[in-house]
N, C-alpha and C positions, 0 to 999 in steps of 0.2 A: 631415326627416320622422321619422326613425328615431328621432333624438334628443328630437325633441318627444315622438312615443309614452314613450319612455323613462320622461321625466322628470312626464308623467303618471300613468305605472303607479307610479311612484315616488312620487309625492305621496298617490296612492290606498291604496296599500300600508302606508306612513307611516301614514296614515290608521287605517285597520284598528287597524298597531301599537300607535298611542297610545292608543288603548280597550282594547285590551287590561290582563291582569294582565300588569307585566314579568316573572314565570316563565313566562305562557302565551306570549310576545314571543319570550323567549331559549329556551325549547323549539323553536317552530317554525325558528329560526335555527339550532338543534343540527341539525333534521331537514336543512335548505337544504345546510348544510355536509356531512353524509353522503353527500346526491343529488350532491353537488359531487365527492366525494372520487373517484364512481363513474364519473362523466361525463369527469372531468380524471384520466385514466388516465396519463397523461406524467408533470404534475406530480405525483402521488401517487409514483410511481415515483421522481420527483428528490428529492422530500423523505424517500421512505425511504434510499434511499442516500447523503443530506448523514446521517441520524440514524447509520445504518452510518457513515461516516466519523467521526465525531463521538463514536460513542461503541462505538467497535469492538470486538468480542470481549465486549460487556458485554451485550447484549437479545438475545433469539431472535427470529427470524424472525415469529413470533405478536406476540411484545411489541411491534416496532417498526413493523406492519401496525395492532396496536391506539392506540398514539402516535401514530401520522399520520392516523386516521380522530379520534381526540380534537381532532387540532387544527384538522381541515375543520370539525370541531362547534363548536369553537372562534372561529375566523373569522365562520362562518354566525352564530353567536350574537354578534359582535364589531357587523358591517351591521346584525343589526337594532336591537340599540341604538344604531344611530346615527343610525335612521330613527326613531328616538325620540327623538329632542334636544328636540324641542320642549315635550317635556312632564319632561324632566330639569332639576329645579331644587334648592334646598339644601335641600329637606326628603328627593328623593331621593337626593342625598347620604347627609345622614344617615343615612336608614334603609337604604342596601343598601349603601355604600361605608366602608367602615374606614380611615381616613389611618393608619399608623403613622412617626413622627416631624415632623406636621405643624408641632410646635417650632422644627427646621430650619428648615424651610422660612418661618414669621415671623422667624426669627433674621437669616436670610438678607435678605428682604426689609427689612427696617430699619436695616440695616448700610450702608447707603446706596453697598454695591458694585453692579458690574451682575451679573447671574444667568442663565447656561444653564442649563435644565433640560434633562437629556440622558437620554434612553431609547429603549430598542430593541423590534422586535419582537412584544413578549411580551406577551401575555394581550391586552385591546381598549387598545392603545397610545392610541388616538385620548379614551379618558376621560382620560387622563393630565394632558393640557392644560384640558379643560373643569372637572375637580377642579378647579385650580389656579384657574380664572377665576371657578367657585362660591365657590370660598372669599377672596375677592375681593382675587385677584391676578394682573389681566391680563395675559396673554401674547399674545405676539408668534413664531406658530410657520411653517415651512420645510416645505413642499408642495411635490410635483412636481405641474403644472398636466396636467389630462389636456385633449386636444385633440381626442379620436372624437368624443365627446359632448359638448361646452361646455357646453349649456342645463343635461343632469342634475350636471353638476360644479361650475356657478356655482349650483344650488339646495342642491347637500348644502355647499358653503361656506358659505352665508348661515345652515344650521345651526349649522354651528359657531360664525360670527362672532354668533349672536344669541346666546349664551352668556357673552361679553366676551373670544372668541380672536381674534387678527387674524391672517390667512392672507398671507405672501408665497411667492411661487412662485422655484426654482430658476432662473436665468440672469438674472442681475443683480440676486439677492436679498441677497449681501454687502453692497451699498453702504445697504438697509433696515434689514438686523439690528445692521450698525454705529449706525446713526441711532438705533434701539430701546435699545440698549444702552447709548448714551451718555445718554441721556434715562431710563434706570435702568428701563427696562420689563425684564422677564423676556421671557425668547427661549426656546420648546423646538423642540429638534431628536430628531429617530429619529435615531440616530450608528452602526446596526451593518450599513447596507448597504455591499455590496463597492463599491468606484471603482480602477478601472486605476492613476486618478493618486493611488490612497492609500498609506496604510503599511504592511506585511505588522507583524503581531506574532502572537504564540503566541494561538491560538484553538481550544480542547482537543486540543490536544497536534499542529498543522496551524498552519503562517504561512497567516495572513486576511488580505487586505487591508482597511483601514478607512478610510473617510475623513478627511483633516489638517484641514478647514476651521473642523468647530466648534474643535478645540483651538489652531490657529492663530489664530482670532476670539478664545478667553480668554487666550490669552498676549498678546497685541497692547494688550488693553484690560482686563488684568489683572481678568477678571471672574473669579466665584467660580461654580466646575462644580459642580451638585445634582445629582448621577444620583438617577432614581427610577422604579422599577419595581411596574408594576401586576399581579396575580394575579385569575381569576375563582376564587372559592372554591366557588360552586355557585350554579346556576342566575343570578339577576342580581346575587347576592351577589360585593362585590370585595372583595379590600385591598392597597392604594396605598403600598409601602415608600419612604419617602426618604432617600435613603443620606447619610450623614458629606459635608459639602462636602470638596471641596477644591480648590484653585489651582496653577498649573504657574508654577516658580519664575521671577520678573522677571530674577532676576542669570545664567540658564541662558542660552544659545542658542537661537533658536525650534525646530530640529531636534532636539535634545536634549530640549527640554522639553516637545516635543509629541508627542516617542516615551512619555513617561512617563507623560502623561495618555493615550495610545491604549492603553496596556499595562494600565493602572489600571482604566478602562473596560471594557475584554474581559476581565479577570479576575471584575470584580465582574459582568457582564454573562453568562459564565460559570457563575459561581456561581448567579446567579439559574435558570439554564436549567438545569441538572441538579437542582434541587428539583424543578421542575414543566417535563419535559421538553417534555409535549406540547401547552402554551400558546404553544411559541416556533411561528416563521414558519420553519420548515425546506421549503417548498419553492422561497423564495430558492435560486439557487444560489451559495452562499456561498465557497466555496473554488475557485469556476470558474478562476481567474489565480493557486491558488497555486503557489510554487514546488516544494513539497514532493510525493513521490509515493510512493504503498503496492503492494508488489509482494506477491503471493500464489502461495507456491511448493506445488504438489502432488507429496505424498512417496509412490511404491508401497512404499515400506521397502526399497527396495535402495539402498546406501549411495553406490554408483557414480551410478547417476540423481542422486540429491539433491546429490551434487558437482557435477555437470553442469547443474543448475538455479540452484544457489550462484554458478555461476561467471556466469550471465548475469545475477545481481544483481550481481554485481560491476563487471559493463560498465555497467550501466545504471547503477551511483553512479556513476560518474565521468562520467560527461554530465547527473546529477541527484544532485550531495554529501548533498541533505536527503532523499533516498530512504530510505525503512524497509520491512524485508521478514516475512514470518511463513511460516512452515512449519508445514502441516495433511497428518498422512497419511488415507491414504483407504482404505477399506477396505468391498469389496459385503458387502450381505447372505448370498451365495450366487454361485454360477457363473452361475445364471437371474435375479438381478438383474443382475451385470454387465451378460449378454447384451442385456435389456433397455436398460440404459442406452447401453449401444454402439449399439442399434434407435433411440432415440429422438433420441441425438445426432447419426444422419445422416440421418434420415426429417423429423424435426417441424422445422416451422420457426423460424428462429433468437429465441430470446427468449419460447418459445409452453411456458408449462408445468418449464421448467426445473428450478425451486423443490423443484412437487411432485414429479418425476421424482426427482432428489439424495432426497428425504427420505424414496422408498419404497423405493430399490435400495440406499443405502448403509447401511452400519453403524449405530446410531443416534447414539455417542458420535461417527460421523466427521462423521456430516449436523450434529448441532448445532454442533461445533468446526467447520465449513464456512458453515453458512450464516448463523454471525453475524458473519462477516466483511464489512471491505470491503478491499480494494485499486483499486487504477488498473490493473497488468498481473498477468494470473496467469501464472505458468510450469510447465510439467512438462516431461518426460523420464517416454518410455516408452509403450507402446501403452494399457496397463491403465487409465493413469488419463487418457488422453487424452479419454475423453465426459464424464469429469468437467471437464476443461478447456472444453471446447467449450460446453454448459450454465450452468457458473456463470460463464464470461465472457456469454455473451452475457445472463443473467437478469439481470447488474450492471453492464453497458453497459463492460466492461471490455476491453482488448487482452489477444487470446490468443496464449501464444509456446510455442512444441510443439517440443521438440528431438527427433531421429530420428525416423524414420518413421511418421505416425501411422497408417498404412495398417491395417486396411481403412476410417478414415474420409477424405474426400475432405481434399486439401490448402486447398479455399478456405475451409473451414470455421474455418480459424484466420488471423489478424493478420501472422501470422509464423512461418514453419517453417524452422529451424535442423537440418539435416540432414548428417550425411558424406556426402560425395562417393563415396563406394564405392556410398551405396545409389541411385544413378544414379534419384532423382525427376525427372521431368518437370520444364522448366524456365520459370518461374514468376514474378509480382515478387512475390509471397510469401514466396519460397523462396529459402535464403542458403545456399551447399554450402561447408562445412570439410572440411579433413584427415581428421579421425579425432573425437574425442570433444571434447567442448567441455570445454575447461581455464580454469582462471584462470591466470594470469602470475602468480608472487608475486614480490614485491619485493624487494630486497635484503632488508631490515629481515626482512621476515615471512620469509624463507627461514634467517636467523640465531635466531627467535623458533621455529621449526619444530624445529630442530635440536637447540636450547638444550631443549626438551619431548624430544626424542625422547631423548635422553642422560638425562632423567631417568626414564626408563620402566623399570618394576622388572626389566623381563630385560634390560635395556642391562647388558652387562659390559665393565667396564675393564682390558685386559692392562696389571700392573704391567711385562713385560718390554720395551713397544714405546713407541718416544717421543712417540708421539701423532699427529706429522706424517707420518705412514705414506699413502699412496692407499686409498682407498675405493671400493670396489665394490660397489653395490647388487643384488641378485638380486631379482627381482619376479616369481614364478611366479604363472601363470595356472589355468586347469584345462581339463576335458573338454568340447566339444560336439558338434554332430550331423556336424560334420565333421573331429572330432581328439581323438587320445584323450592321455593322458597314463601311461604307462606307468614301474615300476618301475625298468626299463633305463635309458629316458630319463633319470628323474629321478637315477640314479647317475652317469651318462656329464655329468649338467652341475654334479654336485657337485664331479666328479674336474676339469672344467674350470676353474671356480671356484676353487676351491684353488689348484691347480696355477700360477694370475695370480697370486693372492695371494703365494704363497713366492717367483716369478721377480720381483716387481716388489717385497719386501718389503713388501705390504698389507694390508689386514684387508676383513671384509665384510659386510654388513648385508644377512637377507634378511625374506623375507616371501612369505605364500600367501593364495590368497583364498581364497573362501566355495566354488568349484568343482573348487580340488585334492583330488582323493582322499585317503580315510585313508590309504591305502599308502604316496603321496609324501612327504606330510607327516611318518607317521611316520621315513620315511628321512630328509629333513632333517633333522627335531629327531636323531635317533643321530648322523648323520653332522656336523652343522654344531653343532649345541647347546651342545656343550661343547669343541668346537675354538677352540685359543686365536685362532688367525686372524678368528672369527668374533663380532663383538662382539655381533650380536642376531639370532635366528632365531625371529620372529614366525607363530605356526600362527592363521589365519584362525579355524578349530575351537574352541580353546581361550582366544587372545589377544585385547587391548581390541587393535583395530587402528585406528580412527576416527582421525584426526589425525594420523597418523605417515608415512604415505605422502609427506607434504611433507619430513617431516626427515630421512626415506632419502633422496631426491631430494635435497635441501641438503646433507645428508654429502658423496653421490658425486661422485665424479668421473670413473667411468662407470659406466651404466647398463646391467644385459643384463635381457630382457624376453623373455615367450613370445608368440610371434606373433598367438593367438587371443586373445587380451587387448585388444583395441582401446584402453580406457582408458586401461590400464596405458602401454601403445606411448605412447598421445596422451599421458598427464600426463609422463613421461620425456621426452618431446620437448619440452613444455613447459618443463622444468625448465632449458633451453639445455646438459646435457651431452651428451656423448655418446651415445649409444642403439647396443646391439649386441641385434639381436633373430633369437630362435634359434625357428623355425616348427615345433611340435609336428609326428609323424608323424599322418599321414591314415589316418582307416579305411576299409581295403580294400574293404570289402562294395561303395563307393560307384565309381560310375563315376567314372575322372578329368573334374575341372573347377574353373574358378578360381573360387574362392571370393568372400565378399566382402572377407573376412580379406587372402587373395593379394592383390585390385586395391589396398587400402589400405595393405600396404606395397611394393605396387611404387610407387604414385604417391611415397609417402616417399622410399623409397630413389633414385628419380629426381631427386626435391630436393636430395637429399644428407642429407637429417635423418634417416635412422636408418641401418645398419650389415645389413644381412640374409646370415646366414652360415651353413653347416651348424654343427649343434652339434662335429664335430672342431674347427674353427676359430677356438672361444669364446675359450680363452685367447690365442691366438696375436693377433687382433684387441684384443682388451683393452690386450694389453703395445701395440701400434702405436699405440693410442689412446692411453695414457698419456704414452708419450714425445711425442706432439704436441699435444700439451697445449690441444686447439681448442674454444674452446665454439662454439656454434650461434647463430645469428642470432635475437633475438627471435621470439615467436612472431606475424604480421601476422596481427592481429584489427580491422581498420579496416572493413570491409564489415560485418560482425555487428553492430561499435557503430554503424556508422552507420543501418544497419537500426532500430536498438534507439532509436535516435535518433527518428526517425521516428513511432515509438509514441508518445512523448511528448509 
């Protein structure tokens, strides 16, 4: 019943269409495809985010909203000319269709090879064939048969077929297009839908799957491939490019020679889609099964977070090698944007408004360097930019992975939350609890490539008087927080320690400060260590490039002394498999006694055995013990986190 109405309203319609002028035709089909774009809110969605994928970091938010409503107008205009066939013949040719290289195309034809004409997608694909039969060279073309509605599918087929197209349908259509092609009829095939059982090759800068059949059909039977691609130039005005033949060589392999023609194909197929982006079918989902995946790191601009985000891209390539990642920092308007954003990322519902939220709270260089992104997982590290995680994963259907505590937004809110185990979260399958700060593991290689950097860094000093193979002690001072202060005293009682290793063990020592040591400490290092020959580099956070260098401390040493309130510092040191001797800043008094969260996270440590917790009397005396037992530490087990990470993908 359904199908009979259908294909009534359809003939009616048609109707109409044929009387019509075909600009008043292909107008009202711009309009159909508008109402389309609004109604298929999903799809519009999927085909903005294949454009984002496709063409990432290059369209704004506006432009690739206006590209995909071009191409519903597109489409809508594609139907009703095709509910026009009956009155499309070669005078309409002529006057609204342009062939460019219709040469080829007789060339081809008379050569008495057989001929695919292979095209995708783009602009109304379906004139593509009927050209072809206009200009009186029937074809023989490859249709997925639809089975809702048979009546209005065998009616829009006998359009085509009164044109001189012959339609065979997909499952047991090879043993037909062999029979066509041996018989020298012309075969076209669409060739740019995905298939599970296709080929991946580069398809803008992303492995596509494509399908092997047409190019196994022209290698087999050594036909000659015509790609050719159609453009609507405006209103029912087209023109019909036909590109350079060519053939997948006989004397190749058919794997070999049919990766050549799939690669050939999507280049040139390609090419065509980025002149006129918004004539392609982008709401295929094209890259559904590729192997490739784009991870999106959000930066607060503290250097420690964005290590700690680097390092979960580093788990995630190794369970996905074709993985590529981007780093976007972020930055509100104001403290009352923030707040906002933080209101809206735990109040509205997931996916409702996102976009415009990001584009009135943030910065404006940060919202557009944001939302012309795409990725598959976004990551951060750190509370601040946690509503921006939350938002633009769910606005781009993305996995969200939130390292420490996102608190005050709720944990389900994200994919994955990577937290220390100090900050005792509720326990969750969301939620994966580590040691201390998330680290990468470097490798041998990258721990010698670290090293090899750090020795070239313009305050590295080489004592001519020491042979080189001297012990190495790293010093990695922390700074002040609301529970420890860092004091002038301190910081002399661990200079006098430090030395003191160096000259009992004959060593030297590499230190370094961060962004929270006082001027006071700082300046005492630099007096004290600066120009001490024991000391070959004394890096001030304040004044020095420090970015990169923390690995090639860690790769020098051969033990590590760390200030307790440093969580990272603790964590990359432990990571680094040497030893770890960590000396816990004094407490400020004002505060009642109580264990910190700093305390719980090296007691758990030092119960493992992975770091050394000592009064500072004890630094060097610990060091020298360390040295003489020469023990590295056990890799660092990160199997739960990657398996997590796994999971995403």
């Amino acid at each position: 019943m359904i199908d009979s109405l259908a294909c009534a309203l359809v003939k009616l319609l048609g109707a109409v269409l044929c009387a019509l002028p075909p600009a008043a035709a292909v107008w009202l089909g711009g309009c159909a495809g508008t109402m389309a774009s609004w109604l298929q809110a999903k799809r519009t969605r999927t085909g903005l985010l294949n454009l984002r994928a496709a063409l990432d970091g290059q369209l704004s938010p506006a432009e690739g909203r206006r590209i995909i409503r071009r191409c519903y107008q597109q489409l809508g205009a594609g139907v009703f000319e095709l509910l026009r066939l009956p009155v499309i013949d070669r005078a309409y040719l002529n006057r609204y269709i342009i062939v460019d290289g219709v040469e080829r195309l007789a060339s081809a034809a008379v050569s008495g090879r057989p001929i695919i004409l292979l095209t995708g997608h783009l602009g109304n694909w379906e004139l593509s064939s009927i050209v072809a039969a206009l200009l009186g060279y029937p074809i023989v073309v490859l249709a997925r048969a639809q089975e809702k509605l048979p009546k209005l599918y065998r009616l829009l087929v006998s359009y085509r077929q009164s044109k001189g197209c012959r339609v065979v349908h997909k499952g047991g259509a090879m043993r037909r297009l062999i029979a066509a092609l041996e018989q020298r009829q012309m075969v076209g095939i669409v060739a740019d839908q995905a298939s599970r059982q296709g080929l991946a090759v580069d398809f803008f800068g992303r492995p596509a799957l494509f399908a092997t059949g047409p190019f196994a059909l022209a290698h087999s039977k050594q036909a000659l491939i015509l790609p050719a691609f159609i453009h609507r130039l405006r209103g029912p005005f087209h023109r019909l490019a036909i590109e350079r033949p060519f053939e997948l060589p006989a004397d190749q392999p058919e794997a070999q020679a049919v990766r050549q023609g799939i690669e050939r194909f999507a280049a040139l197929l390609a090419e065509q889609i980025t002149r006129q982006p918004a004539q392609w079918l982008w709401m295929h989902k094209r890259w559904k099964h590729t192997a490739a995946r784009r991870v999106l790191v959000l930066s607060d601009g503290k250097a420690g977070h964005v290590k700690q985000s680097l390092a979960v891209v580093e788990l995630l390539r190794r369970r996905c090698p074709q993985l590529s990642s981007h780093t976007v920092e972020i930055r509100y308007r104001s403290r009352f944007a923030r707040g906002a954003a933080l209101l809206w990322s735990r109040l509205a519902p997931a996916g409702w408004a996102g976009e415009q939220c990001l584009r009135w709270t943030l910065a404006p260089t940060s919202a557009s360097a944001l939302l012309a992104r795409y990725a598959d997982v976004v990551v951060s590290c750190g509370a601040s930019v946690a509503p921006v995680n939350v938002l633009w994963a769910a606005d781009n259907r993305a996995r969200s992975v939130v390292l420490m505590n996102p608190s005050p937004l709720p944990l389900r809110r994200f994919d994955l939350v990577i937290a220390p185990r100090h900050d005792r979260l509720p326990r969750r399958r969301n939620v994966v609890e580590i040691a201390g700060a998330m680290t990468a593991a470097l490798s041998l290689q990258q721990q010698q490539e670290s090293v090899s950097r750090l020795q070239r860094h313009p305050k590295f000093r080489r004592n001519q008087t020491l042979a080189g193979q001297e012990p190495v002690i790293a010093l990695l001072v922390g700074g002040e927080t609301d529970d420890y202060l860092l004091t002038e005293e301190w910081m002399a009682a661990m200079i006098e320690q430090i030395l003191r290793a160096c000259e009992a063990a004959n060593g030297v020592c590499l230190a370094t400060t961060s962004r929270r040591t006082p001027a006071s400490a700082e300046r005492l290092l630099a007096d004290r260590l600066g120009a001490h020959p024991r000391c070959l580099l004394a890096l001030l956070a304040s004044r020095d490039a420090i970015n990169g260098t923390m690995e090639g401390l860690l790769g020098s040493a051969d033990v590590v002394v760390a200030t307790g309130e440093s969580i990272s510092m603790v964590s990359e040191a432990r990571a680094s498999g040497r030893p770890v001797v960590v000396v816990e800043l004094p407490r400020r008094t004002a505060r009642l006694p109580r264990e910190t969260k700093h305390a719980r996270f090296l007691r758990d440590l030092s119960k493992e055995g992975a770091v050394h917790v000592v009064p500072i009397a004890e630094v060097s005396r610990t060091i020298h013990r360390l040295l003489g037992a020469g023990r590295c530490l056990a890799p660092l087990d990160q199997t739960a986190v990657g398996e997590a990470l796994a999971r995403l993908l």
